[in-house]
GUNUBA-524903 format. One record per residue: x, y, z of N, C-alpha, C in turn; residue in three letters. Coordinates in pm, whole numbers, plus 50000, padded with zeros to 5 digits. Layout:
! GUNUBA-524903
X;Y;Z;X;Y;Z;X;Y;Z;ALA
...
//
This chain:
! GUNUBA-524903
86895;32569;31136;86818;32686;31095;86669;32663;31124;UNK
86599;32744;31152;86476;32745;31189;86349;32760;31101;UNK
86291;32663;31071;86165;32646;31049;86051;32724;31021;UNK
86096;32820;31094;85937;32967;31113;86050;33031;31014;UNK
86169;33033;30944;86178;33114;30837;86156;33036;30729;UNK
86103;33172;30660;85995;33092;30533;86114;33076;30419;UNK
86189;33076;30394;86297;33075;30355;86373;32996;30311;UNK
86397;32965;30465;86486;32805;30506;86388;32700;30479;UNK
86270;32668;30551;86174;32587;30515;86105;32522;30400;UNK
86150;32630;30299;86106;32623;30157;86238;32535;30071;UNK
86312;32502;30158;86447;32419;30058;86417;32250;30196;UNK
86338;32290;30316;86320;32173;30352;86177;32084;30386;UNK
86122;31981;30331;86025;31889;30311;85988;31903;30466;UNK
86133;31809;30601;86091;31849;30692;86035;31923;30771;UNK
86136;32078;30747;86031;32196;30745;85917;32267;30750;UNK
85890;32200;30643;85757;32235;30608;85680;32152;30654;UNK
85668;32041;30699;85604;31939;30791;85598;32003;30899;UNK
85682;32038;30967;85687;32108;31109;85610;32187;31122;UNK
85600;32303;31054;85537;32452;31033;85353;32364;31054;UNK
85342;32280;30904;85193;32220;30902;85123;32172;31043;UNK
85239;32089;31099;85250;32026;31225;85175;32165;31310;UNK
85245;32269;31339;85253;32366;31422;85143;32424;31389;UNK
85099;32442;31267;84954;32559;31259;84835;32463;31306;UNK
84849;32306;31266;84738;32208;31316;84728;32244;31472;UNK
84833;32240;31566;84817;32286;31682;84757;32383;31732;UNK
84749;32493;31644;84697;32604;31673;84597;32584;31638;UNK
84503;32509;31533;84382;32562;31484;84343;32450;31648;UNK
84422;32369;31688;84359;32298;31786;84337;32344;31942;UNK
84434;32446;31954;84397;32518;32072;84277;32596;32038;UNK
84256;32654;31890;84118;32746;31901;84009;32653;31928;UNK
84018;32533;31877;83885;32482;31891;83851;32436;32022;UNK
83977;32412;32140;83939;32388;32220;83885;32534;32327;UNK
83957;32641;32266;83929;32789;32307;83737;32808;32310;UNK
83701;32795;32141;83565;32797;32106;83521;32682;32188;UNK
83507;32565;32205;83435;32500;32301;83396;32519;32428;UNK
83523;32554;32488;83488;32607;32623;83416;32738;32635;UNK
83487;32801;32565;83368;32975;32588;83189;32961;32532;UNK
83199;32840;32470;83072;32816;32438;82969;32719;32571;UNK
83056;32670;32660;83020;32612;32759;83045;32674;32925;UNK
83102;32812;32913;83157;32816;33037;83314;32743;33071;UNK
83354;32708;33013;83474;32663;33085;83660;32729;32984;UNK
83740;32715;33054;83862;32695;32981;83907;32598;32961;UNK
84039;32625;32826;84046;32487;32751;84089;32395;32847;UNK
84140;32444;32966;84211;32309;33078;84113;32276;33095;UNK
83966;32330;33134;83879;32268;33191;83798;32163;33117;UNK
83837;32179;32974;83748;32087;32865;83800;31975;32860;UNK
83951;31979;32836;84073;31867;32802;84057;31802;32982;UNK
83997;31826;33123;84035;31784;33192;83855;31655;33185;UNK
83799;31734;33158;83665;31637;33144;83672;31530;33066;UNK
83699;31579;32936;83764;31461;32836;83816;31362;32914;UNK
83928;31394;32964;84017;31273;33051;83961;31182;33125;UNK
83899;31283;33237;83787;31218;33343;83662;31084;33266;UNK
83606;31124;33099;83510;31057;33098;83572;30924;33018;UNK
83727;30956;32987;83817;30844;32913;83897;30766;32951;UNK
83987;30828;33079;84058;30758;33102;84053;30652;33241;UNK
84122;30517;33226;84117;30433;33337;84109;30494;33437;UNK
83988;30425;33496;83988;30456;33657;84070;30447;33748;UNK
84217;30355;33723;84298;30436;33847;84360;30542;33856;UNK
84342;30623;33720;84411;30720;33678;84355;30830;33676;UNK
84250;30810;33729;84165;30962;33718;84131;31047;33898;UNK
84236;31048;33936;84334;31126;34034;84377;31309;33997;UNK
84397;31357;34084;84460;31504;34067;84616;31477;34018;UNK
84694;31342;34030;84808;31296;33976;84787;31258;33844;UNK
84706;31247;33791;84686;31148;33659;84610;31305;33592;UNK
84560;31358;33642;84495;31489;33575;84647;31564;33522;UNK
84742;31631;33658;84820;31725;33632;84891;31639;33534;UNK
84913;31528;33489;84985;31484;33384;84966;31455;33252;UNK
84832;31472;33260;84757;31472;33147;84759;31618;33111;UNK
84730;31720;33178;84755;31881;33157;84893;31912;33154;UNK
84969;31834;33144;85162;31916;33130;85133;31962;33253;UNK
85102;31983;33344;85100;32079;33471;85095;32064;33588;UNK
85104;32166;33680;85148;32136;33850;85036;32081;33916;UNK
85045;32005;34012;84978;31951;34089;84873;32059;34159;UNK
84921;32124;34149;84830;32250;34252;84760;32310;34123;UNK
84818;32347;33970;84732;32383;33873;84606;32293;33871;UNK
84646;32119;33833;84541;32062;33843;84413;32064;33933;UNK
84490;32078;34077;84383;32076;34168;84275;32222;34141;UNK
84354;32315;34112;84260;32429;34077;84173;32395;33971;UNK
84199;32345;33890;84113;32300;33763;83989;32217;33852;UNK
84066;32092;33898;83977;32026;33950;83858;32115;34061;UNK
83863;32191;34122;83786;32290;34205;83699;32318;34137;UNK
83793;32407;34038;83668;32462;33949;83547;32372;33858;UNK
83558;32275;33843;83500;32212;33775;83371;32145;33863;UNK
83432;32132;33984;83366;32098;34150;83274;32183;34168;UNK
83302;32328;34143;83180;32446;34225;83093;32403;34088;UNK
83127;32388;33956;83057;32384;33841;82901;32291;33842;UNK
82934;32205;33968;82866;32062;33955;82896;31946;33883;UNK
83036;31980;33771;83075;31863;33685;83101;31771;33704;UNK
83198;31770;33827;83291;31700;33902;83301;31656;34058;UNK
83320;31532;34127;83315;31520;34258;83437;31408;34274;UNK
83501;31456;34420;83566;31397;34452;83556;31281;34545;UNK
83590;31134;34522;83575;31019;34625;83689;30941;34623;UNK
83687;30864;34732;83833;30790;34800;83790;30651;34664;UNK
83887;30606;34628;83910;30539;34500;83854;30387;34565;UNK
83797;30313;34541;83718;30168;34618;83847;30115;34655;UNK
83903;30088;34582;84048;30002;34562;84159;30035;34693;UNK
84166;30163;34688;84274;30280;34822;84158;30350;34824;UNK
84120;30393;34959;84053;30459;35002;84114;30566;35016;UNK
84259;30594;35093;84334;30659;35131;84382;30752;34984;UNK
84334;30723;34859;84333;30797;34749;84231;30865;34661;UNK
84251;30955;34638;84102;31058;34594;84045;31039;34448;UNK
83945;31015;34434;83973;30997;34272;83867;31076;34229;UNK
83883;31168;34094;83811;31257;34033;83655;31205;33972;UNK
83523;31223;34021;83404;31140;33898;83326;31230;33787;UNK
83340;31227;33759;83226;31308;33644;83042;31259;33746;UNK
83029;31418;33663;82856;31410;33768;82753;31368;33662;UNK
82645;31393;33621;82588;31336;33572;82575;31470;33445;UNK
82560;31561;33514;82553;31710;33475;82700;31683;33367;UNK
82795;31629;33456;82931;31635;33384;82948;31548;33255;UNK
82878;31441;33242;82851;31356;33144;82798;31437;33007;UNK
82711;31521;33057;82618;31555;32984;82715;31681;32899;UNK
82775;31775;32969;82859;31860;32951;83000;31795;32836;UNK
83062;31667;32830;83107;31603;32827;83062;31560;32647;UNK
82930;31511;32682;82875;31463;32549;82871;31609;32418;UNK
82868;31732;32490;82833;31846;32424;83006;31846;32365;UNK
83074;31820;32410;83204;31884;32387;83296;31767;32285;UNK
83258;31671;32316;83306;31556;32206;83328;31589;32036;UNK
83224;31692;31975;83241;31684;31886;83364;31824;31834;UNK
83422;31841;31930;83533;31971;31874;83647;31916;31821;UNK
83684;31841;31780;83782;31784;31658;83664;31744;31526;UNK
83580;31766;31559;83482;31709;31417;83560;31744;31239;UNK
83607;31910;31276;83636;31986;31125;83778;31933;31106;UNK
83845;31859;31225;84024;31855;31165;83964;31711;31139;UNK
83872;31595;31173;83831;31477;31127;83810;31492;30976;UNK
83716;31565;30960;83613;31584;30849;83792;31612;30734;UNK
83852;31659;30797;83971;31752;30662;84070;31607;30675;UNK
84075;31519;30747;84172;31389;30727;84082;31274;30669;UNK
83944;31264;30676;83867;31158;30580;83851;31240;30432;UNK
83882;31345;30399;83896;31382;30275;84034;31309;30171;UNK
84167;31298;30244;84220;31220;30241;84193;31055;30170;UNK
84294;31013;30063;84241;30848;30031;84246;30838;30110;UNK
84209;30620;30135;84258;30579;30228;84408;30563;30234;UNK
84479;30528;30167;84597;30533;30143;84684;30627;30221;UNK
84611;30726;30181;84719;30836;30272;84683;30902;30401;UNK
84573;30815;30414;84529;30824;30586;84639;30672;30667;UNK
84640;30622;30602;84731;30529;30650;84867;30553;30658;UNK
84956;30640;30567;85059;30675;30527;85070;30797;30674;UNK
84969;30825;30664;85031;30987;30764;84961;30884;30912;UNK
84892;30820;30934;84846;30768;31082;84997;30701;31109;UNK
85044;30629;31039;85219;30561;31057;85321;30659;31093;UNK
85337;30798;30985;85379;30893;31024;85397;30955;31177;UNK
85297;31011;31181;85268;31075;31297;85298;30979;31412;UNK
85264;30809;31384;85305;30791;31524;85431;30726;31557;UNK
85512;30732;31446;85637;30746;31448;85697;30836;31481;UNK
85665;31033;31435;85689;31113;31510;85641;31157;31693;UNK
85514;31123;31690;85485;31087;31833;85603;31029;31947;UNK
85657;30880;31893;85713;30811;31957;85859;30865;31994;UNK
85879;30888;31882;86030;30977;31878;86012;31113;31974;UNK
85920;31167;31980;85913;31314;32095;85934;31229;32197;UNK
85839;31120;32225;85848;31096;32401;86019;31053;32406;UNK
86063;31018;32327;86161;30939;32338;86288;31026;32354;UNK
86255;31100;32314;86332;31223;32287;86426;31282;32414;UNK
86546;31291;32413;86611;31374;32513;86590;31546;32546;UNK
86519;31586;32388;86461;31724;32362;86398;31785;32440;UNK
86315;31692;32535;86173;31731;32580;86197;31693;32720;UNK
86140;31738;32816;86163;31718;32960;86090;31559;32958;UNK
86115;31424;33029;86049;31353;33057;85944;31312;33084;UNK
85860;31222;33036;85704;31253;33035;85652;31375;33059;UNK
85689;31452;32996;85581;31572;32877;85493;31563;32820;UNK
85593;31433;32718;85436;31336;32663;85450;31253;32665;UNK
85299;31187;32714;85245;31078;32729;85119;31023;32624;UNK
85158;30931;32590;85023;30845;32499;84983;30776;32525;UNK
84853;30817;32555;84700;30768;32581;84682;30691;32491;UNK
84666;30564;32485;84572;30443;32436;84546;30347;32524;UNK
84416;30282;32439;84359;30181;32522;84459;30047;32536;UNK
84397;29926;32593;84473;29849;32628;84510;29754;32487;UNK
84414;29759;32409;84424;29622;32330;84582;29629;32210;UNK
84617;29730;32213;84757;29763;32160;84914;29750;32219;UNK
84897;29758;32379;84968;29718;32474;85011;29622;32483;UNK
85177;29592;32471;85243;29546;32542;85233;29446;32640;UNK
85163;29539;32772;85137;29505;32893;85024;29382;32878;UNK
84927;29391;32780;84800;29312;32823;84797;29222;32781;UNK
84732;29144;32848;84704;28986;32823;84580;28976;32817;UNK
84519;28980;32706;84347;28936;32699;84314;28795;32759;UNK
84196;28802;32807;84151;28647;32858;84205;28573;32932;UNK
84327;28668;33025;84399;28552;33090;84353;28503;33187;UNK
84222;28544;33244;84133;28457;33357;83973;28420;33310;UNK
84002;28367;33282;83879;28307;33208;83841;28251;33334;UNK
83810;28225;33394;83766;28166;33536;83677;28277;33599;UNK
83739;28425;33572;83646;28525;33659;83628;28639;33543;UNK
83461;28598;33491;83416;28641;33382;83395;28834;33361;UNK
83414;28825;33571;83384;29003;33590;83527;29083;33532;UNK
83646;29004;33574;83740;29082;33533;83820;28982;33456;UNK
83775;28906;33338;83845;28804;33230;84043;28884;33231;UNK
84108;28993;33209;84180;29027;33121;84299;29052;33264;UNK
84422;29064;33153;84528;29113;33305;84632;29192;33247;UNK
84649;29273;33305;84753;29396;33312;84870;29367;33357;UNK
84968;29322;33276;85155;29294;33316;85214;29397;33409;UNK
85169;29555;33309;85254;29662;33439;85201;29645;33557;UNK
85041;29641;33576;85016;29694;33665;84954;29559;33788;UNK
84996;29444;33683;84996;29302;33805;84872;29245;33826;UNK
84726;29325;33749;84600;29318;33782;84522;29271;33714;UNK
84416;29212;33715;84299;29176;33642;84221;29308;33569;UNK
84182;29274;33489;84094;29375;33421;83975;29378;33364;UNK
83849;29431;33422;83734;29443;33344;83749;29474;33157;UNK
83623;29424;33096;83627;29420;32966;83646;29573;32974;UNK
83493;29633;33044;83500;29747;33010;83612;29871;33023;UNK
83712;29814;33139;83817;29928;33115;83932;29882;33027;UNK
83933;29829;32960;84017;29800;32832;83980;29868;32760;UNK
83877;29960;32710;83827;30023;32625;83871;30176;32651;UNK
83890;30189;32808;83988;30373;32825;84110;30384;32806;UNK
84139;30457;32855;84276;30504;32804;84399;30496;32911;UNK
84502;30444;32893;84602;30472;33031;84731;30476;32964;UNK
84789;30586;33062;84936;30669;33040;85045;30574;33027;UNK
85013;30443;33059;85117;30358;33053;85118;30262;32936;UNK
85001;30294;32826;85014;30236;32736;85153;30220;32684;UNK
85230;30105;32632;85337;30084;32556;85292;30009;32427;UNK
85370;30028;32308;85331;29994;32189;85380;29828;32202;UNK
85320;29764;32159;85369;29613;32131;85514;29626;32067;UNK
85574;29671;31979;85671;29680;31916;85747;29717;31966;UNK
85731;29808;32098;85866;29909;32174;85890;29781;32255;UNK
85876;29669;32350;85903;29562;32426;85917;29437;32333;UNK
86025;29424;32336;86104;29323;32289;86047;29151;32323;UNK
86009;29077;32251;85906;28958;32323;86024;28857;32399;UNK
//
């Protein structure tokens, strides 16, 4: 039985989690709605800057965009355009593969970028009202429900993806080259050394320590 009846929902706890779940979403598309119309852009175009100024640099591609947007390769690239005539955004062959394009934020785009950071401020401000206690209780929650969507047969295959940094991963090995102070750290998936500083963005391949079995 379904959830959006107020009805049914009212004899279930789950339920009613869902529904809460579902209106948080919404107040979160408005805010990303109000941000952008306050800047010129749409919400793809806000959520695609975000990405650009967060996530690992090998990932910040028109491949790593459309997957970060749920969306088609050709949607992304339109996003990406638009953001291009804007001045936000420029495209260059990645140092690493040349033969691959990678998305940069402009300086203009930084700046644009810094303006837009604070649009989760009011759903922050309404979860530090919260003890601590039960900011802890629902951060466990949620990413227990998180884990269970990706995991999920429900949902088309990477749909979703979770973004975290490295130091939670699975994959990483802090300090494992201490010999080369530029890139100390190393990446299991991805076979590579790693600067301090990109341990600190975000990549799609984060895995939780707990989901890989030691």
């Amino acid at each position: 039985m379904s959830p959006f009846n107020p009805r049914v929902r009212s004899e279930r706890m789950s339920g009613q989690i869902a529904i809460a779940l579902y209106r948080i979403a919404q107040a979160i598309q408005l805010m990303l709605r109000r941000a952008g119309q306050a800047h010129g852009l749409s919400p793809a175009q806000v959520q695609a800057l975000l990405f650009l100024a967060y996530a690992r640099p090998g990932v910040r591609t028109i491949g790593g965009l459309a997957q970060r947007l749920q969306a088609t390769m050709a949607t992304a690239s339109e996003v990406a355009d638009a953001l291009e005539r804007k001045g936000l955004v420029t495209r260059e062959p990645l140092p690493e593969d040349r033969r691959t394009v990678t998305l940069r934020l402009t300086v203009a785009g930084r700046r644009r970028v810094a303006a837009l950071e604070r649009l989760l401020d009011d759903l922050e401000e309404a979860v530090k009202a919260l003890s601590p206690s039960d900011q802890e209780a629902l951060h466990r929650a949620l990413q227990q429900i998180v884990r269970r969507l990706a995991a999920s047969g429900a949902i088309v295959s990477g749909a979703i993806v979770v973004y975290e940094m490295c130091w939670g991963c699975a994959f990483f090995r802090p300090y494992a080259h201490p010999e080369n102070p530029a890139a100390p750290h190393h990446c299991a998936f991805m076979d590579a050394p790693l600067r301090d500083a990109d341990t600190y963005t975000e990549c799609p391949d984060f895995t939780p320590r707990e989901e890989v079995p030691a």
